[in-house]
FIMAR-317775 format. One record per residue (C-alpha): x, y, z; residue in three letters. Coordinates in steps of 0.1 Angstrom, whole numbers. Example, Ala and Ser with C-alpha at 12.3 -4.5 7.8 and 13.67 -1.06 7.14 Angstrom:
<pts>
+-------+-------+-------+-------+
:     X :     Y :     Z : votor :
+-------+-------+-------+-------+
:   123 :   -45 :    78 :   ALA :
:   137 :   -11 :    71 :   SER :
+-------+-------+-------+-------+
</pts>
This chain:
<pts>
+-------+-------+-------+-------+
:     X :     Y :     Z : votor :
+-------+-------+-------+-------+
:    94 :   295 :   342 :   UNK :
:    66 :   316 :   358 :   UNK :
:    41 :   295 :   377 :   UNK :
:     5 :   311 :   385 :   UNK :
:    13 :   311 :   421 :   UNK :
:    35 :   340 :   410 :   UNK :
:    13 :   357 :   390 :   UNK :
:    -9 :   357 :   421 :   UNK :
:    19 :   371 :   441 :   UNK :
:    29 :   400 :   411 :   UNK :
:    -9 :   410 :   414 :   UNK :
:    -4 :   414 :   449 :   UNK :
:    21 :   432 :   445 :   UNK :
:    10 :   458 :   419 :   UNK :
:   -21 :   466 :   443 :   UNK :
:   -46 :   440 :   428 :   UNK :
:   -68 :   415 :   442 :   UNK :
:   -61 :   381 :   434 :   UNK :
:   -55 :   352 :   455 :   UNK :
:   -62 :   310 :   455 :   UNK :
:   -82 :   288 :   471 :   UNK :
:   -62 :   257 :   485 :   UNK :
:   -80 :   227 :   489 :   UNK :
:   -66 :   206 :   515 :   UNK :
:   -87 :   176 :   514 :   UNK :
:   -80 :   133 :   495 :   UNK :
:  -118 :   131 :   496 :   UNK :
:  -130 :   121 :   461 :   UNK :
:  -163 :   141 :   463 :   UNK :
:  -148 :   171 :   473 :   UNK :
:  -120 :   165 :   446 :   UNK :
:  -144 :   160 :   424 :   UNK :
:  -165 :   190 :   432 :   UNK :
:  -134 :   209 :   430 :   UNK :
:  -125 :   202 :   395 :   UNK :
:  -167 :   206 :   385 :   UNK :
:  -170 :   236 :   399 :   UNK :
:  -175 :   264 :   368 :   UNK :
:  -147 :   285 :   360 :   UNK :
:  -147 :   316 :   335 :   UNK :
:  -110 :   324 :   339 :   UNK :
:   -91 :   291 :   334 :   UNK :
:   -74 :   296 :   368 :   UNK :
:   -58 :   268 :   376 :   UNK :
:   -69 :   245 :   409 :   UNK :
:   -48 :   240 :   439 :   UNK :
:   -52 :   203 :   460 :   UNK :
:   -32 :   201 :   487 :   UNK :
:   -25 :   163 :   508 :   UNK :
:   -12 :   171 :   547 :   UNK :
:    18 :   156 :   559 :   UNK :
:    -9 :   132 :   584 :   UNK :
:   -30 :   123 :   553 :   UNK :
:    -7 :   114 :   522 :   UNK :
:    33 :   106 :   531 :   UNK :
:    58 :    77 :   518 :   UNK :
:    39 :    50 :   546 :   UNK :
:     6 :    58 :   533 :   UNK :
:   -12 :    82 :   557 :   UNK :
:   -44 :    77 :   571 :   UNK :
:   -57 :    77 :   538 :   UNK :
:   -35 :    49 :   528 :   UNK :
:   -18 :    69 :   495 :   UNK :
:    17 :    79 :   491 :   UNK :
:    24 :   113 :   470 :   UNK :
:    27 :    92 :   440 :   UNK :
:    -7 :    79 :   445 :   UNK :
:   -24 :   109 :   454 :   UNK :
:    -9 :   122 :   420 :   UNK :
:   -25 :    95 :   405 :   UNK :
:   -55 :    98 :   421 :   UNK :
:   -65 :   134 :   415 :   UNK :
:   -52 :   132 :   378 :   UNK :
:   -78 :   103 :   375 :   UNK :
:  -111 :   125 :   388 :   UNK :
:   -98 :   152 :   368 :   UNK :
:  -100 :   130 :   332 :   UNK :
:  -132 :   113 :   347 :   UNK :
:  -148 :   148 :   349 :   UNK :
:  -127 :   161 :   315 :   UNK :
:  -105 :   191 :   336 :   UNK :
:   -65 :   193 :   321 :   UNK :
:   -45 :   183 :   344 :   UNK :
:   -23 :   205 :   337 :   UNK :
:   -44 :   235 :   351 :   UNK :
:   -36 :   213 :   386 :   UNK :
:   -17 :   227 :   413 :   UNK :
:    -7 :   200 :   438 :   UNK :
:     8 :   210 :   470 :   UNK :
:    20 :   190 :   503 :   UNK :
:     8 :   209 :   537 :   UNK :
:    27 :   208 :   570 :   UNK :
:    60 :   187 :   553 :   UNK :
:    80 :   180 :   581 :   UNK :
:    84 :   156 :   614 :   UNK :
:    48 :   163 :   624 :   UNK :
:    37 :   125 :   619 :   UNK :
:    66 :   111 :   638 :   UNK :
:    72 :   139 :   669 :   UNK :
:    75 :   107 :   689 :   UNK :
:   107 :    95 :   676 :   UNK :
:   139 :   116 :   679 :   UNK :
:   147 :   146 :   660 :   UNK :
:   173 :   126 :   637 :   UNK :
:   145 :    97 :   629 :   UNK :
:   118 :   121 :   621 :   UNK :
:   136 :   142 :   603 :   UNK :
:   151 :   115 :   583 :   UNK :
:   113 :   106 :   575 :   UNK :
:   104 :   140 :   565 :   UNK :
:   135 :   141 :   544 :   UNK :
:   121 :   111 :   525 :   UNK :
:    86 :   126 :   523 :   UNK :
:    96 :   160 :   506 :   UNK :
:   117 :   142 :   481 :   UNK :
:    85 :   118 :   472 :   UNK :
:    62 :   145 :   469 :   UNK :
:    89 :   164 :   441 :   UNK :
:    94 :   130 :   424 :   UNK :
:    56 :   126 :   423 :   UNK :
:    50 :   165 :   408 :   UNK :
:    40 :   185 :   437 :   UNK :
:    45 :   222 :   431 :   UNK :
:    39 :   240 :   463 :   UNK :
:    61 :   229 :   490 :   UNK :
:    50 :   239 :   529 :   UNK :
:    78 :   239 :   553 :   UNK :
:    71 :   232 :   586 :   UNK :
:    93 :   218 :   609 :   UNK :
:    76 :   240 :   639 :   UNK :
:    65 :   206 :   660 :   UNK :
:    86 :   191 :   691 :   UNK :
:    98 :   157 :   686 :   UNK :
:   107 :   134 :   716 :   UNK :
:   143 :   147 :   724 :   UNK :
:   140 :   182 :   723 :   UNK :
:   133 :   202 :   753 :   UNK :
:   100 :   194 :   766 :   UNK :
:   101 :   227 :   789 :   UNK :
:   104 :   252 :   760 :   UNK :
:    93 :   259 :   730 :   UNK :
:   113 :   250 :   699 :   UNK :
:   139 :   270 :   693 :   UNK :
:   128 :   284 :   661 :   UNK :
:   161 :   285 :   647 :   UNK :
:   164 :   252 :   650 :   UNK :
:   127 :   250 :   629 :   UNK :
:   143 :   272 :   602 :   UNK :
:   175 :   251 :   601 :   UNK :
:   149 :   220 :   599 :   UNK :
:   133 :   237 :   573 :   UNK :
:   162 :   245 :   552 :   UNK :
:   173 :   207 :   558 :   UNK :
:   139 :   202 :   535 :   UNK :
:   144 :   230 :   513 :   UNK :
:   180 :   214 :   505 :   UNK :
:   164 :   177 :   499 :   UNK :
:   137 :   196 :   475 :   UNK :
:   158 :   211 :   452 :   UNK :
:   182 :   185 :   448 :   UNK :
:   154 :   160 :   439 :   UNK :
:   140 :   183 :   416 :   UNK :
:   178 :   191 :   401 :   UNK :
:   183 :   152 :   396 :   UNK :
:   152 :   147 :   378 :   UNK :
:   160 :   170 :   350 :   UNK :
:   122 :   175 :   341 :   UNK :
:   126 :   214 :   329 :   UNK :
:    95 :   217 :   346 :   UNK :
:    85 :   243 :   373 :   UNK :
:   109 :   242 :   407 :   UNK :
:    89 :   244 :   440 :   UNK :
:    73 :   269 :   452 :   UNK :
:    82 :   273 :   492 :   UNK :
:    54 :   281 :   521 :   UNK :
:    73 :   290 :   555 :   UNK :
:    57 :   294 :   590 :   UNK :
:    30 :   279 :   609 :   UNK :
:     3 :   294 :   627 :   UNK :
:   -22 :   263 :   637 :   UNK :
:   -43 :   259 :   668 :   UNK :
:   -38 :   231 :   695 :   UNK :
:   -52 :   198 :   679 :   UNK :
:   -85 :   198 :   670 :   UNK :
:   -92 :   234 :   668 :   UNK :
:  -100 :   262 :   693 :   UNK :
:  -115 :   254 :   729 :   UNK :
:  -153 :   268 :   728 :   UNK :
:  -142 :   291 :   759 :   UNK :
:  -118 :   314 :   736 :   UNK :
:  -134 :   340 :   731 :   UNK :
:  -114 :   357 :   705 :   UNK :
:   -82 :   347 :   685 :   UNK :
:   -51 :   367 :   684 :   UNK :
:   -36 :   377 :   651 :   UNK :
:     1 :   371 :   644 :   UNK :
:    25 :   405 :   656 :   UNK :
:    39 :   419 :   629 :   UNK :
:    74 :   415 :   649 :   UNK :
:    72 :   375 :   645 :   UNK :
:    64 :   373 :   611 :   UNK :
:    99 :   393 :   608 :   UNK :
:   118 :   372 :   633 :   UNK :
:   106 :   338 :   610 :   UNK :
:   111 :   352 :   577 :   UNK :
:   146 :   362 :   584 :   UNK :
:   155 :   331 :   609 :   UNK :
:   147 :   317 :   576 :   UNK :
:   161 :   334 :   553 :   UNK :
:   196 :   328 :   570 :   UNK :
:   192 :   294 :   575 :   UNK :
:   185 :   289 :   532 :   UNK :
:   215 :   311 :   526 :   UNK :
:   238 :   289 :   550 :   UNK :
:   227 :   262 :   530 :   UNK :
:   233 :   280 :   501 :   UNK :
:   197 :   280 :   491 :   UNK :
:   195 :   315 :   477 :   UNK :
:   181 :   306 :   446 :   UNK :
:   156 :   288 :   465 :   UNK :
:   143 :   316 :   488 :   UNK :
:   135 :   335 :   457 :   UNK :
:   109 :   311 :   454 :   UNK :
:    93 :   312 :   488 :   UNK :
:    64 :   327 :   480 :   UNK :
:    46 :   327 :   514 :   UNK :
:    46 :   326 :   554 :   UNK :
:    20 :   310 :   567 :   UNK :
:     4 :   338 :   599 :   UNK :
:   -29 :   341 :   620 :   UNK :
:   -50 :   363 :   604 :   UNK :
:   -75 :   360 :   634 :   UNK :
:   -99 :   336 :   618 :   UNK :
:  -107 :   300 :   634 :   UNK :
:  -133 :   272 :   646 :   UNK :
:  -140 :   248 :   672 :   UNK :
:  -170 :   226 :   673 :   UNK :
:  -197 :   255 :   675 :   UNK :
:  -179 :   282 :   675 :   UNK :
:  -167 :   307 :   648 :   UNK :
:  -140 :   337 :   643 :   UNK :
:  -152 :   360 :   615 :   UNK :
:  -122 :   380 :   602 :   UNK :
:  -118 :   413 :   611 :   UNK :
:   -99 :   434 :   589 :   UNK :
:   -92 :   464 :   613 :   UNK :
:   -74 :   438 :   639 :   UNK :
:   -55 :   424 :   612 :   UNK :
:   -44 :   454 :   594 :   UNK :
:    -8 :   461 :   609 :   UNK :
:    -2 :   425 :   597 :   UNK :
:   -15 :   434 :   563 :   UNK :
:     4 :   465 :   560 :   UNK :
:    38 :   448 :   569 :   UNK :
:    40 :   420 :   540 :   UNK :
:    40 :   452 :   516 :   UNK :
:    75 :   456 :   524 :   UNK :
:    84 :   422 :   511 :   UNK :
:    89 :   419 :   476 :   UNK :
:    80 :   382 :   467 :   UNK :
:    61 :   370 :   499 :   UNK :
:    21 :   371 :   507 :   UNK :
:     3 :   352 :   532 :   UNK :
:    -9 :   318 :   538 :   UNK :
:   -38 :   316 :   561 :   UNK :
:   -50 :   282 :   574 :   UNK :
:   -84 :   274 :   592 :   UNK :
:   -99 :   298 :   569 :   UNK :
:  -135 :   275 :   567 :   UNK :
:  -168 :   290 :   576 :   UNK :
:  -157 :   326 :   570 :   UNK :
:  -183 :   346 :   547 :   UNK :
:  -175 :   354 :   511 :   UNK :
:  -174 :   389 :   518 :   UNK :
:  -144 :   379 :   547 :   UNK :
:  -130 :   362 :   525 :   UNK :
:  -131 :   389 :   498 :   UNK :
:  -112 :   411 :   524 :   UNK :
:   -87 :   383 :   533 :   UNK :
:   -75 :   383 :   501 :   UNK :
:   -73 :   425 :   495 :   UNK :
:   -52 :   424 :   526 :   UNK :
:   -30 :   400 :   513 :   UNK :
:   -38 :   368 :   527 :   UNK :
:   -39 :   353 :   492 :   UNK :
:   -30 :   318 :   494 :   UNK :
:   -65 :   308 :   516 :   UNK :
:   -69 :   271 :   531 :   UNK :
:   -99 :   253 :   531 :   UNK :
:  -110 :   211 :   543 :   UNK :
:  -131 :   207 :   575 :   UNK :
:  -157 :   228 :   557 :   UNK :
:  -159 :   207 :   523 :   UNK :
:  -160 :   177 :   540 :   UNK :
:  -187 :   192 :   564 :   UNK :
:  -208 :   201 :   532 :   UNK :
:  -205 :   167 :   520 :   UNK :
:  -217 :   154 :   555 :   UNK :
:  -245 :   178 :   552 :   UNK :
:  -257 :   164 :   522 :   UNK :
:  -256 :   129 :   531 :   UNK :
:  -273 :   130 :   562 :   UNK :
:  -298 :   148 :   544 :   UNK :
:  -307 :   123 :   518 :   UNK :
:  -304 :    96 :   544 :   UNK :
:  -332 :   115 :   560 :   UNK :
:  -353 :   114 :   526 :   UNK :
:  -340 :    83 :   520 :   UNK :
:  -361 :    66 :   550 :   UNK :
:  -388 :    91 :   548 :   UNK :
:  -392 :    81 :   508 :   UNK :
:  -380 :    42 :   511 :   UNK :
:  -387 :    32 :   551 :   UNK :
:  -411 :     2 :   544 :   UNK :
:  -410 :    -1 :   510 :   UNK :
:  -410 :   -37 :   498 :   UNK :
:  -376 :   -51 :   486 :   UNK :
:  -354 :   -22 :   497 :   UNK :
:  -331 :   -24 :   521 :   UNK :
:  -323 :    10 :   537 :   UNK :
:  -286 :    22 :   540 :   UNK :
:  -287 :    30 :   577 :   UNK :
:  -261 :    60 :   566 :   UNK :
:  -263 :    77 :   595 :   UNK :
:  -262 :    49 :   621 :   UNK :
:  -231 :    29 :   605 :   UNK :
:  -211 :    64 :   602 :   UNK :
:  -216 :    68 :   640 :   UNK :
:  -209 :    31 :   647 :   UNK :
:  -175 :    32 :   626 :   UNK :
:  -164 :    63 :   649 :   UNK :
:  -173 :    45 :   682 :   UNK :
:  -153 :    11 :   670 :   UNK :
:  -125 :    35 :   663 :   UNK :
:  -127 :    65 :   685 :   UNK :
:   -92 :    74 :   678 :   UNK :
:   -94 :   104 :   655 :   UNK :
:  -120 :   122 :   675 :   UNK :
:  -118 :   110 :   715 :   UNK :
:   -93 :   138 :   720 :   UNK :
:  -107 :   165 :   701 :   UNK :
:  -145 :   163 :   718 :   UNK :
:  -156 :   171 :   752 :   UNK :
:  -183 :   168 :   773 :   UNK :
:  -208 :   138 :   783 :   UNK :
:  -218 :   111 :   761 :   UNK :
:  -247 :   133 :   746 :   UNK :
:  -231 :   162 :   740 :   UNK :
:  -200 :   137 :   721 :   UNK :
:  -219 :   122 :   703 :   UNK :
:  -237 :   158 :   690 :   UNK :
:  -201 :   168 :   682 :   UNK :
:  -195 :   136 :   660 :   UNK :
:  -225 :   144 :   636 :   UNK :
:  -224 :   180 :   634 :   UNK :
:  -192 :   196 :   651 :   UNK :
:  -174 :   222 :   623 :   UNK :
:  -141 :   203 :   629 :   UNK :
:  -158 :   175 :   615 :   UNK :
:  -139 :   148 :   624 :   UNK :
:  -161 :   123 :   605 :   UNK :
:  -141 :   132 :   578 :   UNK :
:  -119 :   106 :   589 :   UNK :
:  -144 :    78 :   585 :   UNK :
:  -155 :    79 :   550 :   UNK :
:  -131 :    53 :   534 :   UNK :
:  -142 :    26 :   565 :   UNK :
:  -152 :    -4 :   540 :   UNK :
:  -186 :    -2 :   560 :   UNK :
:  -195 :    35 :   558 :   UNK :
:  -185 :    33 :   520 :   UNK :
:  -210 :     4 :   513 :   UNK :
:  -240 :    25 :   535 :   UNK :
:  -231 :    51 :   511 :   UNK :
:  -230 :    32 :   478 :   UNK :
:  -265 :    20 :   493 :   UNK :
:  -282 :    52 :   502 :   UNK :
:  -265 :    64 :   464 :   UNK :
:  -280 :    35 :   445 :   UNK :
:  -314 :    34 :   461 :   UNK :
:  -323 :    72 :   456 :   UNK :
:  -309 :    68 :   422 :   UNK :
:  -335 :    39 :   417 :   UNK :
:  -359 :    58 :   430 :   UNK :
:  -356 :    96 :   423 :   UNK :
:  -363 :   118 :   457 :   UNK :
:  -400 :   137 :   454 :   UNK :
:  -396 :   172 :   446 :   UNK :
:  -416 :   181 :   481 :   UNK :
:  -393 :   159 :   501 :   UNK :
:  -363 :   180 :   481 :   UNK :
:  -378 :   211 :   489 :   UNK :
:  -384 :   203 :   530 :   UNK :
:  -341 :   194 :   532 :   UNK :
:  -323 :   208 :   507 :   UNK :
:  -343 :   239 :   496 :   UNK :
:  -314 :   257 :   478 :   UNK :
:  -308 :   220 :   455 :   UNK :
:  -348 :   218 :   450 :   UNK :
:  -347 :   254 :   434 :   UNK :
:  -315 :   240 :   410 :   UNK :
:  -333 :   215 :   401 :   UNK :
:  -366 :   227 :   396 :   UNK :
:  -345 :   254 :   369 :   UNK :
:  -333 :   224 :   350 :   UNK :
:  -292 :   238 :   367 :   UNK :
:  -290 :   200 :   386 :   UNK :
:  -299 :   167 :   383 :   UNK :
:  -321 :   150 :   406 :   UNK :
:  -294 :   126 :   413 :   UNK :
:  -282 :   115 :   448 :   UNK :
:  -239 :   125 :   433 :   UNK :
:  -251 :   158 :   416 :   UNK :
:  -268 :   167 :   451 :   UNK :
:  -236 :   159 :   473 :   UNK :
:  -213 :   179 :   447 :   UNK :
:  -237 :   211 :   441 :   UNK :
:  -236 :   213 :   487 :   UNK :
:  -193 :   210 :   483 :   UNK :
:  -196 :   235 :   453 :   UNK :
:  -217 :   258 :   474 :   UNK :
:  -192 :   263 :   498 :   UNK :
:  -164 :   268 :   467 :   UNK :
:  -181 :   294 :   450 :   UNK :
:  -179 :   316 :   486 :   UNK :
:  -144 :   314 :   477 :   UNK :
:  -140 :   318 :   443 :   UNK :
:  -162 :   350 :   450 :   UNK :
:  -134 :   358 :   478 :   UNK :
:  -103 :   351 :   456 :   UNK :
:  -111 :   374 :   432 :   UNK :
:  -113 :   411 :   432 :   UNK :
+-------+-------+-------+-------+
</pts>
């Protein structure tokens, strides 16, 4: 059975332009934004949970596969989409949330994690066993046969889960490689990013390929359908790296020769529609987006908490959501998700925690606290509807939607159309 992923790669492959976006985010306004957003072609959507996010002990979002299955099927009939034009996909599955046990633990882990995301209907399968747990060599980099063999390990696991469940449904679809920056993005000193040599992308596809055929996976690396490269595109807190197609064309040229593989390109958020067109002509057709959904949703929320006390500040009987000050305050009483990511002196942190493009208060929004301010802020500009002058000083492009009757002057219509903005730069890039 053909899945659309490989009608994407056949496209490819016959000298089109088509490619996918991946959205790799568990936040319900950007999945529901996602499955909103207008589509002509009945293209199917691809969600994506990271290994950190969604595995079998809940993640930091506090969902196993199963449940983000059940989660994203449940926006989808909220908001009337089929679920059966949705993709899901599992990013990074490997040892990455448990590199400080021993290879044998984490691996045993990430064993159990690709066999729950199969069980619970995920499609795409990203392989990634790149990451150094607490007995290997310290000194060196990891041996990256010893990633493929890991890799294989999980490729093994995959199929047999999917053999003993006897759905007759679609078999995985395998991503291979990784290409991702240090933790929390690029230091703002880089100045430029380099892009993957042509002469390791051939090293890890055929480290690979040997290790599935010792494994006796040769059915299965029929269906790997991607390695994951740097096209030269990234982000750190203020800084961007537009794609540039003349640096990245050797790497273009060379997947060519490969008859069933394009690329996966991470980090590609805050690159321009026409970059992304071009990302996705030169074969980087599987493109990853999260950081800059969630920082569209921030966007929007700081903004109506801005009209919020500008409209409502003094106003008898209404109690103001503070939005901005309890999102802050929930990231100071738990600094772990962003104390190692930003620099600088106190101001200059605390700039990064409202408006940095790695957005690390994407971490925050489920705090019980931040998801009450938010409720708050919802409900009382839903009571009472924002003035069209105060929509026009914040959110110009929303104040022109709604003044054409194209969106609701509603607080969750506002939040969605700012995500959706962002989508429609890719939906413009993923098709030619």
């Amino acid at each position: 059975m053909n899945s659309y992923l490989d009608e994407i790669v056949a496209v490819q492959k016959l000298g089109g332009v088509r490619g996918i976006t991946s959205i790799c985010s568990a936040n319900p306004f950007v999945i529901e934004a996602s499955l909103r957003q207008p589509r002509d072609d009945g293209a199917p959507v691809l969600i994506e949970s990271t290994c950190n996010q969604v595995n079998q002990f809940g993640g930091y979002t506090g969902m196993t596969p199963a449940d983000f299955v059940a989660f994203v099927h449940g926006i989808a009939d909220e908001v009337g989409f089929p679920r059966q034009r949705i993709i899901l996909g599992g990013d990074h599955l490997g040892p990455n949330p448990w590199q400080g046990e021993s290879a044998v633990r984490a691996m045993d882990k990430a064993r159990v994690l690709v066999r729950d995301c199969v069980l619970a209907g995920y499609e795409k399968i990203h392989l990634d066993a790149s990451m150094k747990c607490v007995d290997d060599d310290p000194d060196q980099p990891l041996d990256e046969t010893i990633s493929a063999q890991r890799a294989a390990d999980m490729a093994h696991v995959a199929e047999e889960t999917f053999r003993q469940m006897g759905s007759g449904g679609l078999a995985p679809r395998y991503i291979i490689g990784t290409e991702v920056p240090i933790p929390g993005g690029v230091q703002e000193t880089e100045e430029a990013i380099s892009v993957t040599p042509t002469a390791d992308v051939a090293e890890t596809i055929e480290i690979t390929r040997l290790a599935f055929v010792e494994r006796g996976l040769q059915a299965a690396w029929e269906r790997v359908i991607a390695v994951v490269v740097q096209p030269g595109v990234e982000f750190g807190d203020t800084s961007l790296f537009a794609y540039d197609h003349q640096a990245a064309l050797d790497l273009s040229r060379f997947i060519e020769g490969y008859g069933h593989l394009v690329y996966e390109a991470h980090s590609t958020d805050y690159q321009t529609p026409q970059a992304l067109r071009e990302m996705v002509a030169d074969h980087f057709a599987i493109l990853k987006v999260g950081p800059a959904l969630t920082f569209a949703l921030r966007e929007a929320v700081f903004a109506l908490a801005m009209m919020e006390e500008e409209w409502l500040g003094g106003k008898r009987g209404v109690e103001l959501s503070r939005m901005r000050g309890v999102l802050e305050e929930a990231m100071l009483a738990n600094p772990a998700h962003w104390r190692r990511h930003y620099h600088g002196d106190a101001g200059e942190q605390r700039f990064a925690r409202k408006y940095s493009f790695s957005d690390r208060s994407r971490y925050y929004w489920p705090v019980p606290e931040v998801q009450s301010a938010l409720a708050r802020l919802i409900d009382n500009l839903g009571a009472f509807p924002i003035p069209l002058t105060l929509l026009s000083q914040f959110m110009p492009e929303q104040y022109g939607a709604v003044r054409q009757g194209r969106l609701a002057n509603q607080p969750q219509s506002i939040i969605q159309s700012n995500i959706m903005s962002v989508l429609n730069d890719y939906a413009y890039g993923c098709t030619g």
